[in-house]
PDB file of N, CA, C and O in Angstrom:
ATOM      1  N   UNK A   1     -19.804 -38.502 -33.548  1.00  0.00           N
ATOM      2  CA  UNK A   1     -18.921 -37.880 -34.496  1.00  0.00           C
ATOM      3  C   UNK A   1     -19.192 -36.371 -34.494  1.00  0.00           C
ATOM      4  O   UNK A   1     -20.341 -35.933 -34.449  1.00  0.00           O
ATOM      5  N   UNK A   2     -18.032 -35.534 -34.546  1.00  0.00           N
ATOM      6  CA  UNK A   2     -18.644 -33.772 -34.944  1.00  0.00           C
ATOM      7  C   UNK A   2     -18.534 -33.637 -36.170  1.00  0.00           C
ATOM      8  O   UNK A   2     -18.006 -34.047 -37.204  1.00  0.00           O
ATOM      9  N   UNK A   3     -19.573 -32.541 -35.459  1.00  0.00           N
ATOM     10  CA  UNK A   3     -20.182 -32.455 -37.236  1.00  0.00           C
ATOM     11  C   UNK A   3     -19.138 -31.161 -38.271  1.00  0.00           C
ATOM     12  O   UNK A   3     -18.779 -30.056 -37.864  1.00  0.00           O
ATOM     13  N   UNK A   4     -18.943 -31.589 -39.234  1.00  0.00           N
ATOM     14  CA  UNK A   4     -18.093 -30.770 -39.556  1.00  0.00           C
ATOM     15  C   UNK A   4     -18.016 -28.739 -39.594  1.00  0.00           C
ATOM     16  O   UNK A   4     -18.278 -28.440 -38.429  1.00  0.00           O
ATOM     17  N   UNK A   5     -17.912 -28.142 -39.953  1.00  0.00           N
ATOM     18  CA  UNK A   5     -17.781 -27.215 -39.485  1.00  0.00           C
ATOM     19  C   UNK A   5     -18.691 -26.226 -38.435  1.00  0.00           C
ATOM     20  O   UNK A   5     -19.148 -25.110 -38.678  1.00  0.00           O
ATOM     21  N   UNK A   6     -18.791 -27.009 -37.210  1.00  0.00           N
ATOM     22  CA  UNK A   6     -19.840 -26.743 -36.602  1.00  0.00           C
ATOM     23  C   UNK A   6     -19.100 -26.747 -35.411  1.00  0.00           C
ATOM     24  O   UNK A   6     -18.562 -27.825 -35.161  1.00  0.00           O
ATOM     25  N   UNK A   7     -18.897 -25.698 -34.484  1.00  0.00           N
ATOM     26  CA  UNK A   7     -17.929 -25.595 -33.084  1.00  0.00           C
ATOM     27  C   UNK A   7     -19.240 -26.397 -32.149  1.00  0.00           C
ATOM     28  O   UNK A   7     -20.470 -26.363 -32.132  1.00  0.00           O
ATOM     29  N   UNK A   8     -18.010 -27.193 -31.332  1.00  0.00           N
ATOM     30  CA  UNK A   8     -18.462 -28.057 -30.062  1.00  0.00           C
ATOM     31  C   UNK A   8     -17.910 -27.984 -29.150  1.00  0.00           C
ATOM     32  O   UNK A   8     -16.695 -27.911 -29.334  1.00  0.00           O
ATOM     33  N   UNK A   9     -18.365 -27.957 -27.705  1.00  0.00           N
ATOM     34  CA  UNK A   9     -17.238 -27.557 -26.126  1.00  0.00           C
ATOM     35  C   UNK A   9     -17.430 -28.828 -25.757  1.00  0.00           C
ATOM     36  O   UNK A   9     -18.457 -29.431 -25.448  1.00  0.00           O
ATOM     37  N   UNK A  10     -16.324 -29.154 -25.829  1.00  0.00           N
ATOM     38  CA  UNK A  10     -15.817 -30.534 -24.774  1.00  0.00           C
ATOM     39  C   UNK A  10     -14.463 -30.241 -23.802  1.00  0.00           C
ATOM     40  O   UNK A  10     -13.434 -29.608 -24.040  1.00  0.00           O
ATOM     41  N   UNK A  11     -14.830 -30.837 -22.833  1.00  0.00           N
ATOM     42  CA  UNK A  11     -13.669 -30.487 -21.402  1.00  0.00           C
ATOM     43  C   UNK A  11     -13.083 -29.130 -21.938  1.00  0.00           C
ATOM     44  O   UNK A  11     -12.024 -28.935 -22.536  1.00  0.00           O
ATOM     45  N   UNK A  12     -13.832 -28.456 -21.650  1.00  0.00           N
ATOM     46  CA  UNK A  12     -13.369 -26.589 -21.768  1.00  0.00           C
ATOM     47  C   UNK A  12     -12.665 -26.594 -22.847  1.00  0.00           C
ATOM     48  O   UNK A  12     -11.613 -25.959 -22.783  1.00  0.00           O
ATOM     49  N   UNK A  13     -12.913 -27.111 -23.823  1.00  0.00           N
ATOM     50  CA  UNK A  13     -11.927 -26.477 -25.328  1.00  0.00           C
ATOM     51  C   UNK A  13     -13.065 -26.716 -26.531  1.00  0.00           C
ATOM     52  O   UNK A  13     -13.745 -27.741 -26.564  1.00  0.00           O
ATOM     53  N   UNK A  14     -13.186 -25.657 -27.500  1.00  0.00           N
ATOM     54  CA  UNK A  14     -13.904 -25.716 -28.528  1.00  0.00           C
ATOM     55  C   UNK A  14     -13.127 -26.393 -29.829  1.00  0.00           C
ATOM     56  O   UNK A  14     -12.041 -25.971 -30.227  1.00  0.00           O
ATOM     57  N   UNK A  15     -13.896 -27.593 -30.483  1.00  0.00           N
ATOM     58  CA  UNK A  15     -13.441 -27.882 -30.916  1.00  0.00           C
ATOM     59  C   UNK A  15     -13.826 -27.881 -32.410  1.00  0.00           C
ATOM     60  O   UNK A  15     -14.760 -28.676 -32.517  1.00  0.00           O
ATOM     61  N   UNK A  16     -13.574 -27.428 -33.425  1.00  0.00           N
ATOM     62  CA  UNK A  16     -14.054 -26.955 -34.938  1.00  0.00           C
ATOM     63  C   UNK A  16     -13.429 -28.278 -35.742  1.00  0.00           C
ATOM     64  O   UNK A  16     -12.206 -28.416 -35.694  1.00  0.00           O
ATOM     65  N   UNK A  17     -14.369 -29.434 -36.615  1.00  0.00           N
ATOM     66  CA  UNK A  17     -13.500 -30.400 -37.108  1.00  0.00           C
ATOM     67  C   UNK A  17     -14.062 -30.121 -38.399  1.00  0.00           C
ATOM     68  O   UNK A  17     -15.268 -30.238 -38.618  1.00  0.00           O
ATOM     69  N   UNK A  18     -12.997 -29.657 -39.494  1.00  0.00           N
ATOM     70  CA  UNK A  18     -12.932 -29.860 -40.761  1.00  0.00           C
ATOM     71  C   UNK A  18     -13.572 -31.018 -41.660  1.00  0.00           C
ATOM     72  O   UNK A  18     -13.625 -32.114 -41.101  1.00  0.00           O
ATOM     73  N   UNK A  19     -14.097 -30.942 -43.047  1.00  0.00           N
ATOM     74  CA  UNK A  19     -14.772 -32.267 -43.769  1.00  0.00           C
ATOM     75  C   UNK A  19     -13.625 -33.416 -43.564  1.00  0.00           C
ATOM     76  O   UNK A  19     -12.481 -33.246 -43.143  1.00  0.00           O
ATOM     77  N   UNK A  20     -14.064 -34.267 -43.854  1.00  0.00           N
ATOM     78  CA  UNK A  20     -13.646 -36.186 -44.064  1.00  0.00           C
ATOM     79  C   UNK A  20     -13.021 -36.346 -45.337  1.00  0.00           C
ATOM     80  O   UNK A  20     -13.746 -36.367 -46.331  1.00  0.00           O
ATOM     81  N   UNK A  21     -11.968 -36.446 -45.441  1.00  0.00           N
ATOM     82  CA  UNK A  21     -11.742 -36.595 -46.444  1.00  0.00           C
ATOM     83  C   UNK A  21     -10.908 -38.123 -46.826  1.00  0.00           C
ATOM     84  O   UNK A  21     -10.908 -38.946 -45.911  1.00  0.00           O
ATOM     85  N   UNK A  22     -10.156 -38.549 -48.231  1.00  0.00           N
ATOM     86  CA  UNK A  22      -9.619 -39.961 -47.863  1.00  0.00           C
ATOM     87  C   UNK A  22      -8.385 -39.538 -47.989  1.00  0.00           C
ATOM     88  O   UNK A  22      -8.045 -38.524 -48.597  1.00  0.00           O
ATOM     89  N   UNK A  23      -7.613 -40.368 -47.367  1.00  0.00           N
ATOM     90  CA  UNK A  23      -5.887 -40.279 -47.497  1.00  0.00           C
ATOM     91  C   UNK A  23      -5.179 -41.252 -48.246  1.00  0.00           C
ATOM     92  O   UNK A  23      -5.530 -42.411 -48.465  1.00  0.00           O
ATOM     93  N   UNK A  24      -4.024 -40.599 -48.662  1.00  0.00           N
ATOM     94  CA  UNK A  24      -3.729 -41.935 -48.948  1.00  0.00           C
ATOM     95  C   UNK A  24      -3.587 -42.720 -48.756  1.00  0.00           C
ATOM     96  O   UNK A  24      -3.646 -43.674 -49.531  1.00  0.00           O
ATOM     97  N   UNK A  25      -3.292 -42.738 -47.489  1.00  0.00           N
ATOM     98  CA  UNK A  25      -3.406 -44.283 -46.867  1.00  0.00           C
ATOM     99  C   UNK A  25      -4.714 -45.291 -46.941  1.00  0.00           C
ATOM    100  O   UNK A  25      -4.843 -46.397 -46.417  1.00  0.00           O
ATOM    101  N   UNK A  26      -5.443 -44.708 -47.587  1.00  0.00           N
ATOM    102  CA  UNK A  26      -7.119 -45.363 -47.465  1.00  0.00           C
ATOM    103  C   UNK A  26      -8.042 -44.770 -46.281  1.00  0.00           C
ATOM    104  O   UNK A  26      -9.272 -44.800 -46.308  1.00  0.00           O
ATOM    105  N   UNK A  27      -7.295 -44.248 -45.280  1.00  0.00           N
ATOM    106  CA  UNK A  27      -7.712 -43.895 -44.294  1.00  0.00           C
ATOM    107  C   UNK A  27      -9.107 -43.055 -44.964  1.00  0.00           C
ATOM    108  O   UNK A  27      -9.271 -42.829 -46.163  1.00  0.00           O
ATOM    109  N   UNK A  28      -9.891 -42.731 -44.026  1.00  0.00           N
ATOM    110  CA  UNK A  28     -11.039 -41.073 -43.758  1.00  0.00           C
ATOM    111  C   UNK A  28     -10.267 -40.642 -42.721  1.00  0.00           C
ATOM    112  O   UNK A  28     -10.076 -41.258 -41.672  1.00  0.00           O
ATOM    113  N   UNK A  29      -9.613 -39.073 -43.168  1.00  0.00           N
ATOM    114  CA  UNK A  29      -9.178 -38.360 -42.072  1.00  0.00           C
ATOM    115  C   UNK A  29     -10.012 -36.885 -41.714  1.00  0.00           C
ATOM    116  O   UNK A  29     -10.746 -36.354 -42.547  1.00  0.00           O
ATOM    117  N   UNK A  30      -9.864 -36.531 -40.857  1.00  0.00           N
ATOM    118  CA  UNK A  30     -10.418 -34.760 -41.113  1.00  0.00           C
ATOM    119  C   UNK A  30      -9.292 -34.153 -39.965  1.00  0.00           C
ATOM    120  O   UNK A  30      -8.583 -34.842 -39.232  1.00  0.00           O
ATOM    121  N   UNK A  31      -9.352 -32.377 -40.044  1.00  0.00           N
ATOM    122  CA  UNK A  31      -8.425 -31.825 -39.339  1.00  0.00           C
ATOM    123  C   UNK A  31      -9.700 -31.739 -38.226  1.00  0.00           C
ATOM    124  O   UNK A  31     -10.849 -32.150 -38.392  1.00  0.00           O
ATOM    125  N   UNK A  32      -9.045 -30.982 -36.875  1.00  0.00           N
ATOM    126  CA  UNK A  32     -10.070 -31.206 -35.853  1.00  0.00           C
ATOM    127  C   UNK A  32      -8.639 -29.569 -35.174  1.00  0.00           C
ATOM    128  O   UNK A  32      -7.467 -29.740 -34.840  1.00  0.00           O
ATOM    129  N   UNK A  33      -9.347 -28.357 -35.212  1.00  0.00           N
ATOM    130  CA  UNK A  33      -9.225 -27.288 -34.823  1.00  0.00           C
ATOM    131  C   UNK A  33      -9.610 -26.994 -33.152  1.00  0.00           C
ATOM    132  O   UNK A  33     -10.774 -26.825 -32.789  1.00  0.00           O
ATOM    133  N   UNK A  34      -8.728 -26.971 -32.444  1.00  0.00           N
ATOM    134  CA  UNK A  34      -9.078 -26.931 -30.965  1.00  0.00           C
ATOM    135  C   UNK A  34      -8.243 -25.589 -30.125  1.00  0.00           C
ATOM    136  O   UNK A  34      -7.126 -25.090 -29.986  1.00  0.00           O
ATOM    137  N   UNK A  35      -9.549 -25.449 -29.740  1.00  0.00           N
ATOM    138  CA  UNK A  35      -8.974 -23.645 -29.114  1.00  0.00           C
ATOM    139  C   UNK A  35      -9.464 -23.913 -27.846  1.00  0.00           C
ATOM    140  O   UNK A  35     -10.619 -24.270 -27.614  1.00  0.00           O
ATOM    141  N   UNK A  36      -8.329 -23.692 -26.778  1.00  0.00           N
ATOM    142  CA  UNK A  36      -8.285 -23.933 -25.292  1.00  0.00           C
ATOM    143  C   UNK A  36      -9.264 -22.659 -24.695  1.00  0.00           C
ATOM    144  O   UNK A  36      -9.839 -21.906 -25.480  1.00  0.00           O
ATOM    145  N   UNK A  37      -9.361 -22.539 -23.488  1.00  0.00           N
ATOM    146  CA  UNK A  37     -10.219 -21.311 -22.587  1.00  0.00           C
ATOM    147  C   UNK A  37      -9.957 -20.370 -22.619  1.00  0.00           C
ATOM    148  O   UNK A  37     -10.589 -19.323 -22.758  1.00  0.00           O
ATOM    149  N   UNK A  38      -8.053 -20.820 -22.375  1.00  0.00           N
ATOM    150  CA  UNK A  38      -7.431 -19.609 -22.449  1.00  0.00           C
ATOM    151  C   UNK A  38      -7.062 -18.715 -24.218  1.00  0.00           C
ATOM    152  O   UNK A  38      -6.598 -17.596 -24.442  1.00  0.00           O
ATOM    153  N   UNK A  39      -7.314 -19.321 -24.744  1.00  0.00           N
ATOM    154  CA  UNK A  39      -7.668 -18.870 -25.899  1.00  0.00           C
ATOM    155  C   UNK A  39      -6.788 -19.370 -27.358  1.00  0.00           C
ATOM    156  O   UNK A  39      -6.930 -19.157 -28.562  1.00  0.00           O
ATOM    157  N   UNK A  40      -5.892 -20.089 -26.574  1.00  0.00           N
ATOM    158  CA  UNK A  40      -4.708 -20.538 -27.542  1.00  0.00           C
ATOM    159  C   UNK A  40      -5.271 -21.863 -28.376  1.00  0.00           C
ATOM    160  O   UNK A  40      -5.979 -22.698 -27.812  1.00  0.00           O
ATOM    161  N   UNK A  41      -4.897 -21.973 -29.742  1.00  0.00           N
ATOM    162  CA  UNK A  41      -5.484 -23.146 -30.271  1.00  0.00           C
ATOM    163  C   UNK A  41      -4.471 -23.564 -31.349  1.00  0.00           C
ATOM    164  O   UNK A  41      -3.493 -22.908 -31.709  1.00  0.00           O
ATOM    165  N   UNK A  42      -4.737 -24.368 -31.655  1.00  0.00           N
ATOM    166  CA  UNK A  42      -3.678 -25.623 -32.513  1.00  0.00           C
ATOM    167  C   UNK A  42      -4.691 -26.531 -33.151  1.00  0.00           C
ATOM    168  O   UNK A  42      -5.893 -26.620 -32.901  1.00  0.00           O
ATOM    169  N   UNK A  43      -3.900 -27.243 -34.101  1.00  0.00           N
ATOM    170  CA  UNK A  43      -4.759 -28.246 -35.150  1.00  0.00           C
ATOM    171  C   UNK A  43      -4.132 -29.773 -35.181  1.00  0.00           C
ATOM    172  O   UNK A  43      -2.946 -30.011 -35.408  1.00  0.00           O
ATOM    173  N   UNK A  44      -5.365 -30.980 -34.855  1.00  0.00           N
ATOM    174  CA  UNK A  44      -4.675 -32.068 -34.475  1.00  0.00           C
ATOM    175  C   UNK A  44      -5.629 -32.754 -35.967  1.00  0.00           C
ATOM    176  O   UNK A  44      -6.590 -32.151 -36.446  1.00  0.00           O
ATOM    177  N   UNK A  45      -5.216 -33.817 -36.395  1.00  0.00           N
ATOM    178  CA  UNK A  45      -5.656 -34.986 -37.553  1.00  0.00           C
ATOM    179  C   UNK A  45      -6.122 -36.307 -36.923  1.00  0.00           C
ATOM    180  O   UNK A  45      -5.475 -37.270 -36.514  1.00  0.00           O
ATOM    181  N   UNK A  46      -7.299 -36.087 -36.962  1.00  0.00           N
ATOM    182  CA  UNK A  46      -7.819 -37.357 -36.535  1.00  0.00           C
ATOM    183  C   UNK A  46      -8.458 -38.548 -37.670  1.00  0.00           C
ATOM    184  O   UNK A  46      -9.266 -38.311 -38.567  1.00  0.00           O
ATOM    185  N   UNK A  47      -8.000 -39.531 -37.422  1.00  0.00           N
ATOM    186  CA  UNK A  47      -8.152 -40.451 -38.835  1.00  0.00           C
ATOM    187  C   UNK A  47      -9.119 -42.269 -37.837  1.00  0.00           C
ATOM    188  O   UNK A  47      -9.113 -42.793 -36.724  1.00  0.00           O
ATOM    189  N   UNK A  48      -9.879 -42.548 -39.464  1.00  0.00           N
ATOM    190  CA  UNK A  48     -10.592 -43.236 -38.833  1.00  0.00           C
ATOM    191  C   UNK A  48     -10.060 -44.796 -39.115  1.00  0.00           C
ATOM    192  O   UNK A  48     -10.183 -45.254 -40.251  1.00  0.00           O
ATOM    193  N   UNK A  49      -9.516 -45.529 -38.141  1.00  0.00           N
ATOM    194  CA  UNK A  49      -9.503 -46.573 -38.099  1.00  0.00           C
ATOM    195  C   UNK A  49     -10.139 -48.170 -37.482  1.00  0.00           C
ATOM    196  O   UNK A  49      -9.917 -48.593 -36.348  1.00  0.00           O
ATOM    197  N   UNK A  50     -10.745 -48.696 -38.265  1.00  0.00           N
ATOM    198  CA  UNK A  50     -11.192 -49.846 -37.558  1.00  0.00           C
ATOM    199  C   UNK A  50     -12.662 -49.674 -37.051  1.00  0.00           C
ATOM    200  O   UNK A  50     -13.255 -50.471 -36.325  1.00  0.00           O
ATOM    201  N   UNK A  51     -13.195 -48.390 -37.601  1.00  0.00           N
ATOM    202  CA  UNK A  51     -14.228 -47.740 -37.622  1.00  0.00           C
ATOM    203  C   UNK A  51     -14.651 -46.686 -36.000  1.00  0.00           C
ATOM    204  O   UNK A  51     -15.681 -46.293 -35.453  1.00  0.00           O
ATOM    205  N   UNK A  52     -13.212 -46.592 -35.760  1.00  0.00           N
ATOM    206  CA  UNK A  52     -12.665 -45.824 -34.943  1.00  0.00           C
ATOM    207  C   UNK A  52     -11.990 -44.897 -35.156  1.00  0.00           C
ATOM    208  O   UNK A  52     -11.009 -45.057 -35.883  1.00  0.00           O
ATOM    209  N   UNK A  53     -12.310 -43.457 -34.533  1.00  0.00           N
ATOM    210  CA  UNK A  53     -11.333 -42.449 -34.874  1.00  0.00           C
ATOM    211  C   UNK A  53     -10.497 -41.938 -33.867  1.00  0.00           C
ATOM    212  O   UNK A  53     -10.744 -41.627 -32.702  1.00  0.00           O
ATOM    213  N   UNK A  54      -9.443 -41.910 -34.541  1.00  0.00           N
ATOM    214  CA  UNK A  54      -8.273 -41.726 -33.559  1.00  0.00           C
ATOM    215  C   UNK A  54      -7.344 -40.413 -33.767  1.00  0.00           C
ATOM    216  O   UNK A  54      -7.731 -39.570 -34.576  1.00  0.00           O
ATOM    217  N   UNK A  55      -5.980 -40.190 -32.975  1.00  0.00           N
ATOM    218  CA  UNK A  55      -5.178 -38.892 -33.099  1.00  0.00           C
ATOM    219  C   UNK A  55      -4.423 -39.575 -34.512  1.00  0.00           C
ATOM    220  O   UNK A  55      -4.415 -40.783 -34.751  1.00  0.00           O
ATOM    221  N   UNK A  56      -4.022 -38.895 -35.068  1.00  0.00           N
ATOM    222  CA  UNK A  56      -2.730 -39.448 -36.033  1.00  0.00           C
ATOM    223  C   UNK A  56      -1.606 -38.962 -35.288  1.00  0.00           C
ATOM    224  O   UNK A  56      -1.619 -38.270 -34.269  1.00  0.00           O
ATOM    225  N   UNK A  57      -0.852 -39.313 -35.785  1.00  0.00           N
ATOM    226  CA  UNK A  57       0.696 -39.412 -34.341  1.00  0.00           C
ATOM    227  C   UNK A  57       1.035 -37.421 -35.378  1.00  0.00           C
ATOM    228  O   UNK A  57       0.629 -37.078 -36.488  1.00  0.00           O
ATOM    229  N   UNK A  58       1.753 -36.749 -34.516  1.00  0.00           N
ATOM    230  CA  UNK A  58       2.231 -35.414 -34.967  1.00  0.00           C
ATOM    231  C   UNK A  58       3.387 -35.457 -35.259  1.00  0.00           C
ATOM    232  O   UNK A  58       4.086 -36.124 -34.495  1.00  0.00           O
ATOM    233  N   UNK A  59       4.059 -34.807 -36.418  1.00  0.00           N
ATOM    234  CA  UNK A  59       5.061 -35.010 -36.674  1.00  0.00           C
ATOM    235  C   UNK A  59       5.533 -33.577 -36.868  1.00  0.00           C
ATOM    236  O   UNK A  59       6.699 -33.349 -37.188  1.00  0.00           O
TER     237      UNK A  59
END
């Protein structure tokens, strides 16, 4: 699991993941901040299911 606000490099992109929080769905989700090599970055929601964490679909 990363640790929350703590940058990590995986396959050339740093990835910054926000606290755990619950959703409404019951879920534990957190945001997960990912900045490419080239320097561009975007924010994906990863939520834990089945005691697995996964993408949440983007809408």
């Amino acid at each position: 699991m990363l640790p929350a606000g703590q940058a990590v490099m995986r396959d050339g992109k740093t990835l910054l993941a926000g606290p755990i929080y619950h959703a409404a769905s019951g879920k534990q989700c957190r945001t997960i901040m990912i900045t490419t090599e080239q320097g561009a970055s975007y924010c994906r929601l990863a939520c834990r299911k089945d005691a697995q964490w996964t993408w949440a679909r983007s809408f």
